[in-house]
N, C-alpha and C positions, 0 to 999 in steps of 0.2 A: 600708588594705585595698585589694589588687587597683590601687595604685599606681605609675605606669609612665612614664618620661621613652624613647623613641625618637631619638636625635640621628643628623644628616646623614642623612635617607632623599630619595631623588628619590621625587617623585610621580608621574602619570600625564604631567603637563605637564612633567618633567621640572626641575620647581622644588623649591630642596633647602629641605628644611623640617627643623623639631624635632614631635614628638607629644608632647603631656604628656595621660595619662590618669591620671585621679582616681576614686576609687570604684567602677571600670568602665566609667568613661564618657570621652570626649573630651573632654579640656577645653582645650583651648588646639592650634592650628596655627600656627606662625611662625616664622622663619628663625632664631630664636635666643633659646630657652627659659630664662628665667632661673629656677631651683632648685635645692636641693639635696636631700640628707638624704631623697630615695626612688631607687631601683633603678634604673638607666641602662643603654641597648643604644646602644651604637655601630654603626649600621646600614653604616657607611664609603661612604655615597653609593652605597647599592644600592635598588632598586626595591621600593618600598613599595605595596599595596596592599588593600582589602579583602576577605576572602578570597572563594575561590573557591563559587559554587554550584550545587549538581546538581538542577534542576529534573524528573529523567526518569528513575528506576532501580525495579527489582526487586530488593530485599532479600529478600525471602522465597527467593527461587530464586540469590541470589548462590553462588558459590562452587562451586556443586554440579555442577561440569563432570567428565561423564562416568559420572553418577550418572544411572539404572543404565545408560546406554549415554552413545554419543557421537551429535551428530546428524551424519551424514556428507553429509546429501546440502545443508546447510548454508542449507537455508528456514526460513522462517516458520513454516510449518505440522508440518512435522516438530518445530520447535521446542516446539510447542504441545503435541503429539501425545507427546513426549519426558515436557514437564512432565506430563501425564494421568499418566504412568509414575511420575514421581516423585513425585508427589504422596501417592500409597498410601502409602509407605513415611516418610512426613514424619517427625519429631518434634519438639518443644519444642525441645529443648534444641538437636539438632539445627540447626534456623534459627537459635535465638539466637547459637549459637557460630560460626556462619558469617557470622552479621552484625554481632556485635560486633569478630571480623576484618576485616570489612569497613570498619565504621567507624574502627579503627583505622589502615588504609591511606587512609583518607580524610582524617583528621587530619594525616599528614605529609605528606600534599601540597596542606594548606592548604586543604582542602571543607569549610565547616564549615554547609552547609547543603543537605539533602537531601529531595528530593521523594519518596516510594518507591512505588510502584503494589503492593498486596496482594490476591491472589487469593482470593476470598468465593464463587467457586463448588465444588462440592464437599458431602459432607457435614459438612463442621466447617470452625470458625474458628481453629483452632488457632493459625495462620501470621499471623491479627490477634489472638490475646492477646501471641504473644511478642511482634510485634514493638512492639504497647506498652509491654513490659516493657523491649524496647532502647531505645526511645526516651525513657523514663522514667530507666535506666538511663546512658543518655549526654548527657542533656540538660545539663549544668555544660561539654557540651563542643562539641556541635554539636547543629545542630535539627534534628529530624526531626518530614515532615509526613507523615501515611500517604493514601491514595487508597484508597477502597473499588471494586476492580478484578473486575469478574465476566470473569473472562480466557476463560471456555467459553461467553460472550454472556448476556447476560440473559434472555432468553427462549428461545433455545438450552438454556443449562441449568438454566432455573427457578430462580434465585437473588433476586432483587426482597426475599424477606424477610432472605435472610441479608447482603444490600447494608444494608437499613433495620436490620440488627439489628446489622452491623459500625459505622452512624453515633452506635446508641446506648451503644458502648463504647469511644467517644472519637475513632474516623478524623474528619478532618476534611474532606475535602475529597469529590465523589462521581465514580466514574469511571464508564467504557464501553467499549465493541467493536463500534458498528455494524455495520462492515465483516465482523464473522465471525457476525453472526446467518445464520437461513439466508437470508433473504430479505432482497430492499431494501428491502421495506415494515415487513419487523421491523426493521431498522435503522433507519429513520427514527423509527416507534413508541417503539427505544428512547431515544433521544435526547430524545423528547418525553417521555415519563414519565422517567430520569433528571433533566434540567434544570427540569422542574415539581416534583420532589423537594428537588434544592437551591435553588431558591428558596423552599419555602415553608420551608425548613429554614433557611436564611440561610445556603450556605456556597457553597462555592468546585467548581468542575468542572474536569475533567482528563479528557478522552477520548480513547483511544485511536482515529483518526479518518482512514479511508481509507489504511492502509496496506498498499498496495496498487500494481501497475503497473497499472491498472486505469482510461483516465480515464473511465472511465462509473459508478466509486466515488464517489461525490457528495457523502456526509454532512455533509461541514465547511458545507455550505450550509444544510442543513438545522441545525444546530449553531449556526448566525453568524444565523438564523433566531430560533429558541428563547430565542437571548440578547436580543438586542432586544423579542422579543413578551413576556419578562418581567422585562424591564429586570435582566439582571445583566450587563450591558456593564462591561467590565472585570474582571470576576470569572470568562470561562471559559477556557480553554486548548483548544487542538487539537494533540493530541501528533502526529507523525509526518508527515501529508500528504501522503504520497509520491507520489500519484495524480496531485496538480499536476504532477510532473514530465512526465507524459506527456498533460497535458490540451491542446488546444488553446488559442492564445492570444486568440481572441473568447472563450471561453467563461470563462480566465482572468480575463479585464479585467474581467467583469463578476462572475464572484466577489469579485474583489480588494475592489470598492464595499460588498459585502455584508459581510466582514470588516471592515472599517475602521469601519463602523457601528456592528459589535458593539462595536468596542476588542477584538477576540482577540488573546489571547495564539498565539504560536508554537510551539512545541517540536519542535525538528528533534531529532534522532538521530545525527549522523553515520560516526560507529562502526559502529553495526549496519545502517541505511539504507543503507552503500553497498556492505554485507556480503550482506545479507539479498534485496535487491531486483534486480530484473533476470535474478536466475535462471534462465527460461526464457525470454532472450531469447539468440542464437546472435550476430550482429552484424548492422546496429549495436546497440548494448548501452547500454542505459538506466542513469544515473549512480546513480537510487536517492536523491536527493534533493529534500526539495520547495525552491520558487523561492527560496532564502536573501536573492538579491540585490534580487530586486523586493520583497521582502517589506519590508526595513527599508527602502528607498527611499522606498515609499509611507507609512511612518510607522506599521510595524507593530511591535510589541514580539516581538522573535524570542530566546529565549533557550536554548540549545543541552543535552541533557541525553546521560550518559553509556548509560541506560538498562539496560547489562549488562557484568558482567564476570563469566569465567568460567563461563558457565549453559548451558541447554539452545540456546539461542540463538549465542553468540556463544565462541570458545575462549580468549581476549584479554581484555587489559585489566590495568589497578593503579587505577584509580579515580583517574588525573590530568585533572582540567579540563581542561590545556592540552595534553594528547593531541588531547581531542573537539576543541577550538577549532583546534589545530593541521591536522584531516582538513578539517573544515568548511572552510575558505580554500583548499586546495586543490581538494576537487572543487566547490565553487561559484564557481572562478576569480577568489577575492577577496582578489589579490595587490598594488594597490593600498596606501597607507601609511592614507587613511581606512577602505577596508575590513578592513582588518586590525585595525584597535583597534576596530572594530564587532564583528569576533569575539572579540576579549578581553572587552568588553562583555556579549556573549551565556554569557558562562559566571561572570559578578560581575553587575554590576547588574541588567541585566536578568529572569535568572531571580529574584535578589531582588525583584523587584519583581514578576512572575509568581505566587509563592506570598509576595506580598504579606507581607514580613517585615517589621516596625517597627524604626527607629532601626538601619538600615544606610545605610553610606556612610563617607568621608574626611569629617567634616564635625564640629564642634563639637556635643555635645548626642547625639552616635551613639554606638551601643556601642562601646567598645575591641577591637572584634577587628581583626588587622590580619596580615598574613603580608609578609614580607621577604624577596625572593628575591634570589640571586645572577646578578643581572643589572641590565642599566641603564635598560630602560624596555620598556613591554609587546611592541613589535616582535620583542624580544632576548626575550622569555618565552616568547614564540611560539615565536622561532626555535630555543630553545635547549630548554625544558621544563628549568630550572634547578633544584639545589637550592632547599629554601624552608630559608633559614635559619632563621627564628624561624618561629613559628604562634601568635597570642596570642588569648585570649578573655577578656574582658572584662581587659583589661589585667592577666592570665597567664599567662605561656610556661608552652603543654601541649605543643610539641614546638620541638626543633631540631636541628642539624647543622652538621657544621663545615663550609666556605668548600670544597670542592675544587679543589685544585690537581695539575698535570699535570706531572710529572717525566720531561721531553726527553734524552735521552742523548746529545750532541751534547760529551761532553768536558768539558763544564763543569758540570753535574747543574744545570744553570739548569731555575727552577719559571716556568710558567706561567701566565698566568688562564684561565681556563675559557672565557672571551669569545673565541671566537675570529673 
């Protein structure tokens, strides 16, 4: 059951190994697997890896670009202002069928784990029953964690019970929006009544946290605060941050301390931050990014999320990881060969470790999931955004494709590799 022999894969190290998984699990790494008499892949010395994962999306709003308008003037707020529109006209089915698409583009290009942010303010929950219902529905295939997201602010739109009433129908994790209450002191408020919530609840935080050109948007401090004064270091996330981009670097150097205290998690954006942000700046023109490079310097865990494809917000996107990781390294100038496999990092381990998933990794004793791209090691993934040959979970191909090859005209109909 769910037995799986892998032969000649490069790894990260670019060391060629066999995979033998057993029962779903990893059970054996080494250059030369002795078995027979279960299921064998010829990887042919292509780049093996854990699959990809999206620490940062909106499922509920996926897909629904240009429902009922387009946002033309290409912000944030008009974004917001777009979903207020769409939202009226929701339905069940609706969401699910938009996001079980979704999900399936995320499958063939090897995501098999997704964070998704669900808007809770409103009158109904509609948009957290279904996507329970998907995440219930797709779990044999990828994880899905939901975020209880009051997207119109907490106290902005009176939502507090229907956040506490989304935790009691399974969300697990609790989110925010300082930044879009009216005030700075309701966003500070919120922050403090959000993270006093999930701690007494024992779960995990995701805030939506000074997204913004704005450096006088400050919350991740307040945020890096709340985690320490109730000890859930390690446990919160600060999505976005974009306000670091434009904050001073006295004022930086001494957040950075405060962060590292927490143990905060990261979640940049870079798709839509470098979309979204700088809008009303004329030139010079602000990049829309928070600090990527000081960030993991200092020993922070930054792990990159796609956050939208298709929506009120963004007109783009197929839900590839190595799209986001691909934007990230260029506009945070981290061209570099170690910063470059820090951003492969940021879209595999690190988000896994962000929404704290058990028994991931290349490792013995880990689940069997594993994807196989057509390439030779993560610089070439980057650079190429390759087929993903196999896609396997718990050691079973739920997707593949064949090898692409490039037919040259050149007189001799000679085939080439995709490596170029």
């Amino acid at each position: 059951m769910n037995d799986l022999v892998i032969r000649n894969c490069l790894d990260f190290n670019q060391e060629k190994i066999d995979i033998l998984i057993k029962n779903g699990k990893i059970a054996e790494l080494s250059k030369n697997i002795q078995i027979s008499n279960i299921p064998e892949i010829n990887a042919e010395e292509h780049f093996v890896t854990s699959p990809f994962i999206d620490c940062h999306f909106h499922m509920d709003a996926t897909l629904s670009y240009g429902l009922p308008r387009i946002n033309e003037s290409g912000t944030l707020l008009e974004g917001i202002n777009l979903w207020g529109e769409l939202k009226k006209d929701l339905t069940p089915d609706a969401v699910k069928n938009r996001a079980r698409k979704l999900c399936k583009w995320s499958i063939a290009r090897g995501t098999l784990g997704i964070r998704t942010h669900v808007d809770v303010s409103g009158d109904s929950l509609m948009a957290v029953e279904a996507l329970i219902d998907v995440k219930n529905e797709m779990k044999e295939f990828l994880d899905i964690q939901l975020v209880a997201f009051p997207q119109d602010g907490l106290y902005r739109a009176n939502c507090l019970k229907n956040l506490e009433t989304s935790l009691k129908m399974g969300v697990e994790v609790v989110g925010g929006i300082p930044h879009f209450e009216r005030t700075m002191l309701d966003g500070a408020s919120s922050v403090k009544t959000l993270c006093e919530l999930a701690a007494k609840k024992d779960l995990l935080v995701d805030m939506h946290c000074d997204e913004s050109d704005d450096p006088l948007s400050r919350h991740v401090e307040t945020l890096a605060f709340e985690t320490t004064r109730l000890g859930l270091e390690g446990r919160v996330a600060g999505s976005h941050l974009t306000s670091m981009h434009s904050m001073d670097n006295y004022y930086f150097s001494k957040l950075m301390e405060l962060l590292l205290e927490a143990d905060l998690h990261i979640i940049p954006n870079p798709l839509i931050n470098i979309t979204i942000q700088g809008r009303h700046d004329t030139y010079p023109k602000r990049r829309g990014l928070t600090r990527v490079p000081e960030q993991i310097k200092a020993g922070l865990n930054v792990a990159f999320g796609h956050d939208c494809v298709m929506d009120p917000w963004y007109p783009l996107g197929s839900h590839d990881m190595l799209e986001v990781a691909h934007m990230a390294l260029h506009v945070a100038q981290m061209t570099g060969v170690k910063d470059m496999e820090e951003c492969f990092k940021a879209v595999t381990i690190n988000p896994a470790k962000t929404m704290h998933i058990d028994n991931y990794g290349l490792k013995k004793g880990c689940d069997g999931d594993l994807v196989i791209l057509q390439c030779k090691n993560p610089l070439e993934a980057l650079r190429l955004k390759p087929p993903r040959l196999y896609v396997i979970r718990k050691g079973r191909v739920i997707s593949s494709t064949n090898p692409v090859k490039y037919k040259v005209n050149t007189g001799k109909d000679e085939l080439i590799d995709l490596i170029f």
